[in-house]
C-alpha positions, -999 to 999 in steps of 0.1 A, spaced: 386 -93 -345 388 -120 -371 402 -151 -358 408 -186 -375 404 -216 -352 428 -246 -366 407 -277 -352 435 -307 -349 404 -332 -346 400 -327 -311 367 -328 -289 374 -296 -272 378 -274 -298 341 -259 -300 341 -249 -264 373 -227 -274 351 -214 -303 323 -205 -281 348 -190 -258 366 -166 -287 329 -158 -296 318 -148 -264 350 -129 -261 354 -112 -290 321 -110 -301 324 -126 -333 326 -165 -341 360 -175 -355 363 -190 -385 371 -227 -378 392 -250 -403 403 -285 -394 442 -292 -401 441 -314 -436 414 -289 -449 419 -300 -488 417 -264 -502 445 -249 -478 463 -235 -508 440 -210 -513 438 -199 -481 446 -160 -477 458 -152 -443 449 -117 -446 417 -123 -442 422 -125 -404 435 -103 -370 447 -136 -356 453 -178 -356 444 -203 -325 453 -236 -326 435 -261 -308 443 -292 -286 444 -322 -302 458 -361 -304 495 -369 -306 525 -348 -312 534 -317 -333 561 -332 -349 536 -359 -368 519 -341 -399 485 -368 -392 485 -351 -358 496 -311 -369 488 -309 -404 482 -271 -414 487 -262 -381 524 -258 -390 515 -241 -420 499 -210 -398 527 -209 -378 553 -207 -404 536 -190 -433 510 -169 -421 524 -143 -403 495 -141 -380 496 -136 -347 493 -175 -329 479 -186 -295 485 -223 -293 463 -244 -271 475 -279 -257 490 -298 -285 489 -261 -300 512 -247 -273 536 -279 -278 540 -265 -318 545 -230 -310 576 -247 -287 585 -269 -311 589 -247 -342 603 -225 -314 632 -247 -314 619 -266 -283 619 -302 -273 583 -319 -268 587 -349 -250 564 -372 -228 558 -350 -193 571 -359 -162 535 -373 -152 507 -374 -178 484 -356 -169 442 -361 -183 416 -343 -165 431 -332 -135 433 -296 -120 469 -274 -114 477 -246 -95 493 -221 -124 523 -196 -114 528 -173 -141 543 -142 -153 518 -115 -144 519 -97 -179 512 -108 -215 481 -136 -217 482 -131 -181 481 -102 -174 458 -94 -143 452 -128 -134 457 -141 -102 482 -161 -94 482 -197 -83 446 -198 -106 433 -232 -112 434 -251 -143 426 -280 -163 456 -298 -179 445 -326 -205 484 -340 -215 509 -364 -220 537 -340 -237 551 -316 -227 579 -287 -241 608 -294 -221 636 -275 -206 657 -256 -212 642 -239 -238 658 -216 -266 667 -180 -255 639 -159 -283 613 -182 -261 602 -170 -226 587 -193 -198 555 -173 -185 541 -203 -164 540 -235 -148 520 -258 -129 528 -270 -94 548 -300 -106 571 -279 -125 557 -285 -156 559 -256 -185 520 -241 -186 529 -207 -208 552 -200 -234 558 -167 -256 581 -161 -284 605 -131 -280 605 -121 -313 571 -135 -330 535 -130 -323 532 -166 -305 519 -174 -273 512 -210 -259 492 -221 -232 496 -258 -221 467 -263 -199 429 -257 -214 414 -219 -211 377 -235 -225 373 -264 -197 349 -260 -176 370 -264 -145 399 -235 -159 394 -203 -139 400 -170 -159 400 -188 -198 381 -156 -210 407 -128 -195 431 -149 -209 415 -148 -244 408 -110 -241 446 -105 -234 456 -125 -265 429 -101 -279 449 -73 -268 481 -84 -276 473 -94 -311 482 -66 -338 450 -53 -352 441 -41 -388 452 -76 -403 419 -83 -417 416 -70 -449 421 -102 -473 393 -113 -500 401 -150 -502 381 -178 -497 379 -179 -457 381 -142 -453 345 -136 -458 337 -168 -436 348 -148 -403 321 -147 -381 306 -180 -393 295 -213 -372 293 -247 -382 267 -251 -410 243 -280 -399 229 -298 -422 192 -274 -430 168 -280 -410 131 -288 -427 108 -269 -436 77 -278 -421 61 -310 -446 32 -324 -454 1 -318 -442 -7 -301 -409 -11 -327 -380 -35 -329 -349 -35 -343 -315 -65 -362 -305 -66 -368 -271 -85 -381 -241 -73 -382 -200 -78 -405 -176 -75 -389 -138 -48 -413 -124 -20 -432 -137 -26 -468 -145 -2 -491 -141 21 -492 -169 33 -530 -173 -7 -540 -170 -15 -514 -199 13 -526 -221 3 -563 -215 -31 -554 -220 -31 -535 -250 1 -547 -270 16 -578 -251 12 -599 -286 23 -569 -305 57 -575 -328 62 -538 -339 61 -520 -302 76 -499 -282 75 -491 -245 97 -458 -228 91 -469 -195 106 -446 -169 103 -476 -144 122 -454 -119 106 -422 -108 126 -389 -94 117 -354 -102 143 -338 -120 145 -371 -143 120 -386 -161 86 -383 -156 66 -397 -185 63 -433 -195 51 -439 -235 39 -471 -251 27 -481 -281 29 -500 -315 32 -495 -351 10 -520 -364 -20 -499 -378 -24 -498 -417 0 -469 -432 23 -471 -401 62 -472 -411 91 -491 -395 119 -475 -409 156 -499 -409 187 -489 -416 222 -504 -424 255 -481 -429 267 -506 -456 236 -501 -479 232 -463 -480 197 -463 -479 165 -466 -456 142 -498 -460 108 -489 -449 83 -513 -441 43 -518 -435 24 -540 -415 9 -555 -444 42 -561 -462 49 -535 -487 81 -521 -482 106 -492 -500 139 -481 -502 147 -443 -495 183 -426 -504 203 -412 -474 208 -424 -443 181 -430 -411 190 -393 -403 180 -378 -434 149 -402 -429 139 -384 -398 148 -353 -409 123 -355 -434 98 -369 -413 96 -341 -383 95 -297 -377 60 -311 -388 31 -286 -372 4 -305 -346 -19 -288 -335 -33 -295 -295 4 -302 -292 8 -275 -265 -24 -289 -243 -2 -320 -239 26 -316 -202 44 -337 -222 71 -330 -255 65 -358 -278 31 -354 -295 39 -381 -324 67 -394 -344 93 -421 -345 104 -440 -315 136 -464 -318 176 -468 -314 203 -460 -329 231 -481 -330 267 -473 -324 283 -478 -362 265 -449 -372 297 -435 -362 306 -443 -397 279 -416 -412 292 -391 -393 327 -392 -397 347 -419 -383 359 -455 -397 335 -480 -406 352 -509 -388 330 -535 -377 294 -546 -394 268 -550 -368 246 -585 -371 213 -559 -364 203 -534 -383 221 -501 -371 191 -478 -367 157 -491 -362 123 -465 -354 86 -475 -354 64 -446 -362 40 -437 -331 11 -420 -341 -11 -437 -315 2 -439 -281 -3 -446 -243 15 -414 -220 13 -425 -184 21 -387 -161 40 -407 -128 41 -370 -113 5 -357 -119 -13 -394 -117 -29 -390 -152 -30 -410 -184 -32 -400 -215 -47 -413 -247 -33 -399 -277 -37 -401 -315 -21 -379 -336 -38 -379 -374 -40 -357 -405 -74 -340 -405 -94 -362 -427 -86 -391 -404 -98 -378 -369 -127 -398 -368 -110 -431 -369 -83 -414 -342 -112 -406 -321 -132 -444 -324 -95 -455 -318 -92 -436 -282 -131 -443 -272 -121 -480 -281 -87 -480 -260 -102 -460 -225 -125 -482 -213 -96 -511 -217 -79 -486 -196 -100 -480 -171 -108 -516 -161 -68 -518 -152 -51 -512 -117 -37 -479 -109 2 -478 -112 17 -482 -72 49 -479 -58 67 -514 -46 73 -509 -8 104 -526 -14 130 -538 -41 125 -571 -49 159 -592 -38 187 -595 -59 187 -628 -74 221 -650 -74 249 -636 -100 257 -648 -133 291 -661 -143 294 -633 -165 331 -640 -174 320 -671 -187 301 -656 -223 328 -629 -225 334 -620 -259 370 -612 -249 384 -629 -219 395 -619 -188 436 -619 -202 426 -601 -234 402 -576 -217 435 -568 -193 455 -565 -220 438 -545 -237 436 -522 -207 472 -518 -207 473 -510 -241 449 -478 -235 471 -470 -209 505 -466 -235 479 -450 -260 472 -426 -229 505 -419 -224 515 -414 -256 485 -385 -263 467 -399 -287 438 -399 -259 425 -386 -227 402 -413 -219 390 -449 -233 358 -460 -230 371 -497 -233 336 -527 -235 333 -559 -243 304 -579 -253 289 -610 -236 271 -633 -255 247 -662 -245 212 -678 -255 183 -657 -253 153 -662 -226 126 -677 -242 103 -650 -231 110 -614 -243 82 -600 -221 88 -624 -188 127 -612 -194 119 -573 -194 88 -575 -169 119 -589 -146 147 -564 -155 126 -533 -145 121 -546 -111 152 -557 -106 170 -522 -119 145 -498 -122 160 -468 -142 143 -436 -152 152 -441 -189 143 -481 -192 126 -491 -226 119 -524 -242 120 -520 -279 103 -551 -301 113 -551 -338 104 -585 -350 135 -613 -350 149 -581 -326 141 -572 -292 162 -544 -269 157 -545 -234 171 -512 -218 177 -501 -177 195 -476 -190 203 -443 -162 215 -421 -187 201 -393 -209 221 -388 -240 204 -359 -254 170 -338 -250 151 -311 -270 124 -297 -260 96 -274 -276 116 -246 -261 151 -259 -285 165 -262 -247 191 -290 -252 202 -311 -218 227 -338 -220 235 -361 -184 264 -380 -190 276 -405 -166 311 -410 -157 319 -427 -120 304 -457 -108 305 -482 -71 288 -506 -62 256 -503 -38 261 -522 -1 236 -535 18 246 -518 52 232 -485 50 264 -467 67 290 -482 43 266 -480 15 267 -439 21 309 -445 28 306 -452 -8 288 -429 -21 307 -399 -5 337 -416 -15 323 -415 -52 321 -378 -48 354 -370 -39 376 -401 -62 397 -379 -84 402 -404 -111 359 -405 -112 360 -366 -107 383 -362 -138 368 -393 -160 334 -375 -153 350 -337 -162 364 -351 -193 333 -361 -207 314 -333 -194 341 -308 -218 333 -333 -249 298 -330 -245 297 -290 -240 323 -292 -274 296 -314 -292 263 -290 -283 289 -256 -287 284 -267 -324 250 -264 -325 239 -244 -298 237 -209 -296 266 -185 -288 265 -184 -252 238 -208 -242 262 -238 -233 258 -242 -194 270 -264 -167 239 -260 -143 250 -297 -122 286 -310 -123 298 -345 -108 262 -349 -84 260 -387 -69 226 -404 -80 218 -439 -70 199 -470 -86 197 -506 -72 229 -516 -82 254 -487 -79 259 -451 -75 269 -430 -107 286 -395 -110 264 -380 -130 263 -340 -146 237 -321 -168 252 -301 -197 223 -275 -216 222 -249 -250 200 -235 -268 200 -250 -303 206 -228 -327 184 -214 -355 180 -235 -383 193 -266 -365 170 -296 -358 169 -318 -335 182 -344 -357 211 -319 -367 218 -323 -324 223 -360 -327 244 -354 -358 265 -328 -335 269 -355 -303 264 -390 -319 281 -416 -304 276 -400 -269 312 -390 -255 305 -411 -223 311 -448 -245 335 -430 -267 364 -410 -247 381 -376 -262 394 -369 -286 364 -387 -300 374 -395 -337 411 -409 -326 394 -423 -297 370 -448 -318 397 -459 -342 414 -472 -310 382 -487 -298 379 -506 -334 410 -521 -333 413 -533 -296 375 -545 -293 374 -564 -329 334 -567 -333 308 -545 -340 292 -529 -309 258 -529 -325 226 -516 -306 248 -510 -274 263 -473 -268 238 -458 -295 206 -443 -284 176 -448 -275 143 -429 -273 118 -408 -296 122 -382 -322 91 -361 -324 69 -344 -353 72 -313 -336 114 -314 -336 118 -323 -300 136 -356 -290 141 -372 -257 173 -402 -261 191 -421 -234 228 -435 -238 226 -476 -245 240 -491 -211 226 -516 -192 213 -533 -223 203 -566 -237 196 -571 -271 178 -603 -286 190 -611 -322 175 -642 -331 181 -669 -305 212 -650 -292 214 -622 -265 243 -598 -264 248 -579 -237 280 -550 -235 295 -536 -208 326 -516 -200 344 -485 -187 364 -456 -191 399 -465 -190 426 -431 -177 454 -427 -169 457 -444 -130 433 -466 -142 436 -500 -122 434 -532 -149 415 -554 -121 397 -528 -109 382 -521 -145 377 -555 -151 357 -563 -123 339 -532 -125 329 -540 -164 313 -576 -150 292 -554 -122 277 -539 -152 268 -566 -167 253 -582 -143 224 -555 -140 207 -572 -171 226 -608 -163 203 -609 -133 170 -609 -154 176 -639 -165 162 -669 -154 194 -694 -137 191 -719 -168 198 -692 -197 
């Protein structure tokens, strides 16, 4: 069956296409609504039309665009999803108007008609309903009511005398029970034999989203010169040691240790002859990169097509390494990027917006296994220098004390007035929350992630300051990050995205937090009552669908898996609901092409992502720079290992900026989300010495 998916820009769209796939054991072809070619489009070429969710209403053509066009012109048989169902009603003759109670990541009961798209399906199902409109009653005679949610609300539509179905809840989320009966019945339903057209999309049925192609393998073949040290030394002593007076370093410190997390911690520096520091702006279009010795060069493209061009190298000894990155680049990226990848470019950052240090020599400290490892990754000719490099650095090494656990977390030092370096204050940052709540209720989003920055002087030691933050908040994807007049100082608890040398994907976002209390019996009150808050439970499942949407578009047909959803992990400060989305990346898709796919991670963004920035731009008025980008390593070998950028402090100059925020929904309590934002800050507020 030859399906076209109508993508109305929203961030759930690609689990619907790996759900058709699945289904109907083709891809459909997907087309967003202001495709600029649409005349030529030959509806022929298909069995059948979806139409996805999406932002806004079906009256607005920004919103519907050539989603109207299907459903008047085409003569294909429509199943309308969301904002999708709402059009089938509406060109129906129907009323779409706001609902009764918005309703954004939160779980219904469905009655329904028994027959048609529901045909054996339970009744009273459950179902995930992302909406503020609704088609409202009564509705004309040629349309026929075929379910509703336990409020009331109309949850299935199909016209009498047309091929159009609607469904207003989401078959695709993870949370729906019975989304792929209900697409094999629209299967069923759907006349055959339609596709037989020749134009331009017909022969595209079947097809995925194209990533950009993946490298071949460059340059010369690599090797991994290596030497191990039977325990673990400790890592800050080894960093100080080796590149405490280093301006170019880098240090992924996974200061706090579970299994299931991460296990590796990785410093180095990029200050040996040849190494490259690679800086990027949005505004300029091109990469600067720079040696130690001061040469420098501009590249075409932006840091992506840098990197791309840089890694899927071959090392050899990679595979003798427990650990995936054998070499590469190691840096952030900061959140404007947005603007290379298809939203606004709204606010300049005062930092560059991607910075990454080559690491061909490096320090891998195994907290599980009590090992070190000295590593050197060099082009054959240049072995000999990697070796004298790792006979010079052991003995350095092995003079140092083994790492140790701290019996006991050091005491949290008196707060911070955070409020008083707020970018915004307090009334703005309120306002501003109400104003995502009439956005919400419009349907122009599910979820805000609303921040604000703080800015203040800078400590006057970078390493004092960090050597402070990771006992204070140890977190397993910490990382201090010095770049010259630039210094970011991470506790970050959240992995953004991971590739390993098995093109295994794993995303964790993080969407629920509370604070830790010191009485052990109140403190586990809190975190029980984490696991059960519906407005956490659905800010958490409405990431957890974006992020399965992002990797469903480059991620094999199939492979996208929930194996944790809404687990309670804690850290010195707070307790987080936190899930793990994985794939399999696709053939012919790098790991580069993944952060393409998921870049800015959906927990600092909200869904739909693209209408979801623009009202970030306009409400927060200032770049977010280094802050809810990524951090982490891109490797030779095409694996990568990022966390999101929370819990951050970034030096730029004499200033420090630190950001902080929340997801705003629908229920969402103004003081509440204030104070919680100033909680956050405080994790890297408390590094700092009284006087900054």
């Amino acid at each position: 069956m030859r399906v076209l998916l109508v993508d109305n820009y929203d961030s759930y769209t690609y689990n619907l296409h790996q759900l058709l796939a699945k289904v109907l054991g083709v891809a459909p072809v997907v087309v967003r609504n202001d495709v600029e070619d649409w005349d030529r489009f030959d509806p022929h070429g298909f069995d059948a039309a979806v139409i996805s969710p999406g932002p806004g209403h079906p009256a607005l053509p920004r919103d519907f665009g050539r989603s109207r066009d299907v459903l008047e012109n085409s003569g294909l048989p429509v199943l309308g999803v969301c904002l999708g169902h709402q059009g089938v009603g509406l060109l129906a003759g129907a009323q779409v108007v706001p609902a009764p109670e918005p309703r954004h990541g939160y779980l219904s009961t469905i009655r329904h008609s028994g027959t048609g798209l529901f045909a054996g399906i339970p009744q009273d199902f459950t179902a995930v309903r992302y909406h503020s409109l609704s088609v409202a009653e009564p509705v004309p005679a040629h349309l026929e009511v075929t379910a509703r949610a336990e409020d009331g609300v109309i949850m299935g539509l199909a016209h009498r005398e047309r091929p159009w179905w609607g469904v207003q809840f989401h078959p695709e989320s993870i949370c729906t029970e019975h989304g792929a009966r209900l697409v094999a019945n629209f299967r069923d339903l759907a006349p055959a034999g339609r596709g037989s057209g020749t134009g331009p999309y017909a022969g595209r049925a079947g097809a995925v989203p194209v990533p950009v192609a993946a490298p071949e393998a460059s340059g010369p073949r690599l090797r991994a010169e290596y030497d191990v040290l039977d325990r673990a030394v400790d890592a800050e002593a080894a960093y100080l040691a080796l590149y405490g007076t280093s301006t170019r370093a880098f240090w992924l410190d996974s200061s706090h240790v579970e299994p299931g997390l991460a296990r590796f911690s990785f410093f180095g520096a990029a200050d040996e002859p040849g190494a490259e520091m690679l800086a990027y702006r949005v505004e300029d279009g091109h990469t600067v990169v720079d040696h130690p010795d001061g040469t420098s060069r501009r590249e075409d493209g932006s840091v992506f097509d840098a990197l791309d061009r840089r890694t899927g190298r071959v090392v050899e000894g990679a595979g003798e390494l427990p650990f995936d990155f054998t070499g590469g680049y190691v840096g952030y990226f900061g959140y404007e990027l947005k603007a290379d990848l298809g939203a606004r470019r709204a606010h300049p950052s005062k930092a560059p917006d991607a910075v990454w240090l080559q690491a061909d020599r490096f320090i891998a400290v195994d907290h599980a296994e009590d090992r070190t490892y000295v590593v050197a990754v060099c082009e054959q000719q240049d072995a000999d220098a990697a070796q004298k490099w790792i006979r010079t650095v052991v003995p350095v090494l092995a003079e140092l004390p083994a790492a140790h656990a701290d019996a006991t977390a050091p005491p949290l030092p008196e707060q911070h007035d955070a409020a008083a370096w707020l970018a915004r204050p307090r009334t703005q940052y309120l306002a501003d929350i109400r104003e995502c709540d009439r956005r919400l209720r419009e349907g122009v989003s599910y979820e805000i992630c609303l921040t604000t920055n703080l800015h203040l002087p800078a400590p006057a030691d970078d390493l004092a300051y960090y050597r402070r933050l990771r006992r204070l908040n140890p977190a397993p994807y910490a990382a201090l990050l010095r770049l010259g007049d630039l210094a970011v100082f991470s506790s970050s608890p959240e992995r953004f995205l991971k590739v390993d040398a098995t093109r295994t994907v794993e995303a964790k976002p993080i969407k629920g937090t509370a604070p830790r209390h010191p009485d052990p019996e109140t403190d586990e009150a809190t975190r029980r009552a984490l696991r059960t808050d519906p407005k956490s439970r659905a800010e958490n499942l409405m990431i957890v669908d974006l992020l399965r949407n992002d990797l469903g578009q480059i991620c094999e047909i199939g492979t996208v898996t929930v194996p944790s959803l809404m687990a309670v992990e804690s850290y010195a400060t707070v307790h987080q609901l936190v899930s793990t989305v994985t794939g399999t990346l696709r053939e012919g898709s790098s790991a580069v092409d993944a952060v393409r796919a998921c870049f800015p991670g959906g927990s600092m963004t909200g869904a739909p992502k693209l209408r979801t920035m623009e009202i970030i731009d306009e409400l927060e008025g200032e770049a977010r720079g280094v802050y809810s980008g990524a951090i982490g390593f891109v490797g030779y070998t095409g694996t990568a290992d990022l966390s999101i950028t929370i819990r951050t402090a970034v030096r730029h100059g004499g200033e420090l900026t630190i950001g902080a925020g929340g997801a705003i929904v629908l229920g969402s309590d103004p003081e509440a989300e204030y104070e919680e934002m100033l909680l956050k800050a405080q994790t890297t507020l408390r590094a700092l010495p009284k006087e900054a």
